[in-house]
Residue, then its C-alpha position, 0 to 999 in steps of 0.5 A: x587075205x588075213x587081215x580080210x578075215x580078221x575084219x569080217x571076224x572083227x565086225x561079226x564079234x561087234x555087231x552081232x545081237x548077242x552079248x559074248x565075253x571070253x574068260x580065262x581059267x582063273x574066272x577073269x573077264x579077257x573081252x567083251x563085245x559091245x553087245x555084252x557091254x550093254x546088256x550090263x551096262x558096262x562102258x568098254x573095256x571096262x570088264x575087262x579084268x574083272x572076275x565074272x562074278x561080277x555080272x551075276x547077283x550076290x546071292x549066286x555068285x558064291x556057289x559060282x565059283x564053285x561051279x565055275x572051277x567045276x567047269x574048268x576041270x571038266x569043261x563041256x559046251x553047254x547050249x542054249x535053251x536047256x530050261x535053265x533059270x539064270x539071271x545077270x546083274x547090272x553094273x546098277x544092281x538090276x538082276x534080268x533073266x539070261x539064258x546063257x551058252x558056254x563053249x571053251x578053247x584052249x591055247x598055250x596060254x591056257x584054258x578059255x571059255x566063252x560065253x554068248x548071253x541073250x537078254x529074255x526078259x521079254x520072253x519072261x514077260x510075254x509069258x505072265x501076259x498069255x497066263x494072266x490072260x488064260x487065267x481071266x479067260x478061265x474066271x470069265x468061262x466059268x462065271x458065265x457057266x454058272x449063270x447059263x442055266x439061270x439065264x434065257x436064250x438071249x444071254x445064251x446066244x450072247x455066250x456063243x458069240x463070246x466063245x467064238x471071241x474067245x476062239x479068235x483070241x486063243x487063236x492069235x495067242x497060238x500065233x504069238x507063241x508059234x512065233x516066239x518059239x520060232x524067233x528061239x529057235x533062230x536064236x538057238x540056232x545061231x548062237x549053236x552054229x556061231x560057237x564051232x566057227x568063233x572059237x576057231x577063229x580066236x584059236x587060230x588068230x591066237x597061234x598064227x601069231x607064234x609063226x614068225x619064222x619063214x620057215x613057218x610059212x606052212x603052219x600060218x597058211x593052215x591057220x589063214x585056210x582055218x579062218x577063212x573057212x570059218x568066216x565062209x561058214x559064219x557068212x553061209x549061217x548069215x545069208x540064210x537067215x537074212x533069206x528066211x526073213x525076208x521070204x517070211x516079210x514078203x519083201x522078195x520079189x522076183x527081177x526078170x530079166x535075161x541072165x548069161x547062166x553059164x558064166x553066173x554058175x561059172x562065177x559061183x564055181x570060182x567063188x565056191x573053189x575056195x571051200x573045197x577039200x583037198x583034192x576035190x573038183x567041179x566039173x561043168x557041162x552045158x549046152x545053153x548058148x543064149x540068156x535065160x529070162x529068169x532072176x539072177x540074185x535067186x538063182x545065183x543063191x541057189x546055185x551058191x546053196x547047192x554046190x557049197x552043199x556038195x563041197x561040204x557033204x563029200x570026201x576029198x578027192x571027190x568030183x561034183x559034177x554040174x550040168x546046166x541044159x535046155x530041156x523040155x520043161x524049161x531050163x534043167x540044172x543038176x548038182x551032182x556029188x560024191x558024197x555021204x547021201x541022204x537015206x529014205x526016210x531024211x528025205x521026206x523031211x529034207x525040205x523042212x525048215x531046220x531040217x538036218x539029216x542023221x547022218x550031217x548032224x556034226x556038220x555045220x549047217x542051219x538047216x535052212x538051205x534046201x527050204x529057201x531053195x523051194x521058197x525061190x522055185x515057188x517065186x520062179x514057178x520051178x520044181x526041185x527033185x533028189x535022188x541019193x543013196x547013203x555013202x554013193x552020193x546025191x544029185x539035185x535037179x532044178x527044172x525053172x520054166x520058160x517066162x510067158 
């Protein structure tokens, strides 16, 4: 199971599109992913051992070493995203704008630091064209003001036909810029949500290797539960953007087809037992005898999203009961926990894109399930309801009718 974990941990490092590099406290470069290398372009390993000082311009890199030993002695995860002007510099000598974030770790061997590098070199220059553009379209308005009193009204309905041009244009650059905001906000939030899970990850491998005693069996099985758990967490974050992306291209359609729903949530409650806390168990109850005709990849997912959720959102100990029923509306599932609630207020924005509530703010999550839910009922024609109370607990109900 470990060396499972370690593959999963092992291809996320390496195929991740992010560029992240580790180093210890002296500022030496211990590791770099592939992605790393080649935003600098840097063969592998060939970093490896070199002052990080190497990947920033000259005139900088100076004044960040002093920053740099700052850092050490007070270390605190910086995100990305924070309007700050960073550049890097190729092996070649080429400088590009990053945005950079740093998170750090600590083992017996000392203080490391981590940090995950986005090439926005694109971004930078998206925004000299939407200003280059505005700026010409200002010259254009106001050259064509200035002629309007001179002109007659053929030349003015030629500026009303040139205004409404201009409208479609700011319209499509509002476009662009809504979608560029929303591909930075994915990047944030990936590189937010991947931080916590990877430094566990690199702890934990870096210690269970100091267990090598039998009678370490309990210390080694802490640290396997830890990685497990943080490779669930990194496949949980990934499923959810591979889901919003292919929802937001159209490229989900809905498989009819008749599913045992029973056994699916029972598969899903199996597969799910090995997140859960101490403690902690799922009870299901149902009176469906027969298949349902619906999609079994959609409401497997949902499934997946709702009971992950009750298991991360309650205490040990706790019972999260699921229930699966023919009713009146069509197939009827609940979700029931025990767990922190959601007040009055989060839960008229529970189903937004990147939602989270005040009160899940320091558990994990992209904020994505619940919408990805509502985008699936709207393909099945289903319906999602919420009742909840802060610190009792919260019940999801799932109404998906009957295909004619």
């Amino acid at each position: 199971m470990l060396s499972r974990s370690e593959s999963r941990f092992e291809n996320v490092f390496h195929h991740v599109n992010e560029g992240i590099l580790i180093c210890n406290h002296k500022g030496q470069i211990i590791l770099t992913n592939p992605k790393c290398n080649v935003l600098f372009g840097y063969d592998t390993d060939e970093l490896n051992g070199a002052q990080v000082e190497i990947l920033i311009p000259s005139k900088f890199a100076e004044r960040h070493v002093e920053h740099r030993d700052s850092f050490m002695k007070h270390p605190v995860r910086r995100p990305m995203g924070n309007n700050m002007t960073l550049f890097g510099k190729r092996k070649n000598g080429d400088e590009f704008p990053v945005e950079v974030s740093l998170s750090h770790y600590e083992t017996a061997e000392g203080m490391f630091v981590i940090g995950f590098v986005i090439d926005v070199s694109e971004r930078f220059e998206q925004q000299k064209r939407i200003m280059r553009i505005n700026s010409e379209l200002k010259l254009l308005n106001e050259n064509l003001e200035n002629k309007v009193s001179e002109r007659t009204l053929v030349l003015r309905e030629a500026l009303n036909a040139l205004e409404a041009s201009r409208d479609e244009l700011e319209q499509a650059l509002e476009k662009e810029k809504e979608l560029n905001e929303m591909k930075s906000r994915f990047i944030t939030m990936a590189s937010h949500e991947f931080r916590t899970p990877l430094s566990t990850i690199l702890s934990s491998a870096s210690l269970i290797s100091k267990y090598m005693e039998t009678h370490h069996q309990e210390q080694r099985e802490k640290h396997v539960g830890r990685i497990k758990s943080a490779v669930n967490g990194l496949t949980e974050i990934l499923n959810d953007f591979l889901s919003i992306g292919k929802l937001e291209e159209g490229k989900i359609q809905v498989q009819w087809m008749p599913v045992d729903v029973v056994t699916l949530i029972q598969e899903v409650i199996d597969d799910l037992h090995v997140l859960c806390k101490e403690g902690q168990q799922i009870h299901l109850e149902h009176n469906v005898d027969t298949p349902w005709i619906t999609d079994k990849a959609l409401l497997r997912n949902m499934m997946v999203n709702l009971i992950s959720n009750a298991i991360k959102f309650s205490n040990d100990h706790s019972v999260i009961h699921v229930r699966v029923e023919v009713c009146d509306d069509g197939l009827c599932l609940e979700v029931k926990d025990q767990g922190i609630g959601i007040s009055e207020e989060d839960k008229r924005h529970l189903f937004e894109r990147f939602f989270r509530g005040k009160n899940a703010q320091n558990i994990q999550g992209t904020g994505l399930g619940l919408n990805i839910i509502t985008k699936y009922l709207e393909l099945l024609n289903g319906t999602i309801h919420v009742d909840s109370e802060l610190n009792v607990g919260t019940t999801f109900r799932i109404q998906i009718p009957q295909k004619k």
